[in-house]
N, C-alpha and C positions, 0 to 999 in steps of 0.2 A: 130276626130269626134266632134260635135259641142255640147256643154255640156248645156242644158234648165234646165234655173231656173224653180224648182218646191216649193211646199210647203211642199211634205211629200213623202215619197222613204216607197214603202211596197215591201218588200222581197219574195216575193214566189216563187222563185229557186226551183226547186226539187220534186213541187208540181205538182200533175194530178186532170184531171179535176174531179169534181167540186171548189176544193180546192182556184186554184187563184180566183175566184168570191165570193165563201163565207169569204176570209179576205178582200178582195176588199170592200164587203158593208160592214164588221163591222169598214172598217179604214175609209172608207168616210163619216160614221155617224159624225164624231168626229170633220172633217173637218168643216169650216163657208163656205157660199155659195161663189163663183167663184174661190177658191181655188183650186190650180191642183197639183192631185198626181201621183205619175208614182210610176206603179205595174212592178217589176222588176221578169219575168218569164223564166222558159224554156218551158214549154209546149207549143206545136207548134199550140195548138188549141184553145191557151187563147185567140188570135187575134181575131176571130169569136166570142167567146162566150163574151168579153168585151166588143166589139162592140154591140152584142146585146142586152146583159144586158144593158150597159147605154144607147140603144135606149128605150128599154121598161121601165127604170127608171127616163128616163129625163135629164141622168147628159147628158153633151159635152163627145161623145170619140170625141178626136182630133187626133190621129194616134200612129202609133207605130215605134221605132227605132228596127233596131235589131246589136248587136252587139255581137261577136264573136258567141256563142252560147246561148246571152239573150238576151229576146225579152224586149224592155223597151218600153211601153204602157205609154198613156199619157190621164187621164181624168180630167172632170173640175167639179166639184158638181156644179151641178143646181145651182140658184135663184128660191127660189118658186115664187117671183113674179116679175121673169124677163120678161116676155112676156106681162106682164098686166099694167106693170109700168106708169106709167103717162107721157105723154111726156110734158115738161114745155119750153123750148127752142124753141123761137116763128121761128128761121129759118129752114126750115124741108125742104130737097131734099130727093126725089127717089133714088132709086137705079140707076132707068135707065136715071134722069137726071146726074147723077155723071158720068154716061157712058157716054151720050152726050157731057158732058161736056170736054174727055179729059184732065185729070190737066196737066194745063202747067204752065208756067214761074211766068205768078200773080198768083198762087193758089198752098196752099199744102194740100195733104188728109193724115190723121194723124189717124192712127189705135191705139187706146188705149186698146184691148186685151190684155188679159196675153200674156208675149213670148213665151209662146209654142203654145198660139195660132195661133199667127201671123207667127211663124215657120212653121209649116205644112200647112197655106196656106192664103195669101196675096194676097190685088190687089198689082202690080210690082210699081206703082209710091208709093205707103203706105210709109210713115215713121211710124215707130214703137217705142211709148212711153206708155207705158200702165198706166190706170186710175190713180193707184196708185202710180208713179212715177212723174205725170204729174206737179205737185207742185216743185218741186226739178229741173225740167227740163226744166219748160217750157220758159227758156230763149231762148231755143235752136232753140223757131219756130218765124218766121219774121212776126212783128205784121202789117206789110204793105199787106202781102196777104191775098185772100179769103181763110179761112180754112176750111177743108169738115173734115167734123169728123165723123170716122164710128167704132163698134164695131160688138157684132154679132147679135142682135135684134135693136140695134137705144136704150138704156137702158142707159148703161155705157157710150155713146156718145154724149146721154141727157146730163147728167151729166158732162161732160168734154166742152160741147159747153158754158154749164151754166158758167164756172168756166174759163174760155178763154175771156168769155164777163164780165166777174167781173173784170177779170184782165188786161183789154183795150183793146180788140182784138176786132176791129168792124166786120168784115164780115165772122162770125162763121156761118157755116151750122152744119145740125144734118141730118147722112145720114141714113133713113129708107127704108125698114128693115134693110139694113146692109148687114153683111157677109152670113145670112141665108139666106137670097136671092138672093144672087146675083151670076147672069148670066154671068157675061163677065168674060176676064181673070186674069186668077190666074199664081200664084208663090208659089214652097214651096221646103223644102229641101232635099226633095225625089225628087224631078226633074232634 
């Protein structure tokens, strides 16, 4: 099974509900924003009630593994102001021009999400380097193509377009909204 980097493993084996949610919010206070933890359960009902909780509290749930008899849940602490962010990255595509567009041979789309985000679900052409990685790797993308950069508001993809054209990459996009919008096809490792 495929092992996702997290930033913090909370244990709640053994526990009934309420239990995995009430250590769930007092480990995620502690967390810095888009850091992801994975709540490690057996209650068969934590699935539904994580899910909920982080819709009604704003963090990302990104999905759950389950393995042998634990369910390993995966969420992301919010940005309080990821949605509001400023965009500064003067090239800005649609969602649904990225769709038109097809990447092909001159073009790469570059998901800078955490990897557990991009694990549970991807557009299928994505290369996956996330934000924070981006620096250390970015030898890795051909400064000859168009590069679409998407995260999951157009935030973190600001930032990474900004940082692509500092560092000689002429034909950087910033793909808005992103992953929270977007309509077309997906990939992930439940499929």
């Amino acid at each position: 099974m495929m092992e996702l980097k997290t930033d913090f493993t909370l244990d709640a084996k053994g526990l009934a509900c309420p239990m995995p949610i009430v250590k769930t919010k007092k480990t995620i206070k502690d967390l810095e924003a888009g850091q992801v933890l994975e709540i490690q359960a057996t209650d068969k009902g934590s699935k539904a009630d994580l899910q909920a909780w982080a819709k009604s509290s704003g963090h990302q749930y990104l999905g759950t593994i389950e393995e042998n008899d634990v369910l390993k849940h995966y969420v992301r602490k919010a940005n309080d102001d990821e949605d509001e962010q400023d965009k500064k990255h003067p090239n800005v595509v649609s969602n649904e021009d990225l769709e038109s567009l097809r990447v092909g041979e001159d073009s790469l789309l570059l998901d800078v999400r955490e990897a557990a985000e991009y694990a549970f679900e991807h557009i299928p052409e994505a290369h996956s380097i996330p934000l924070g990685e981006l620096d250390g790797r970015i030898e890795e993308l051909d400064r000859s193509k168009n590069v679409y950069v998407v995260c999951r508001t157009g935030s973190r993809s600001d930032l990474a377009a900004q940082k692509l054209s500092d560092k000689g990459f002429e034909n950087v996009y910033n793909v808005v909204p992103g992953m929270s919008g977007w309509s077309g096809e997906t990939t992930s490792l439940n499929q």
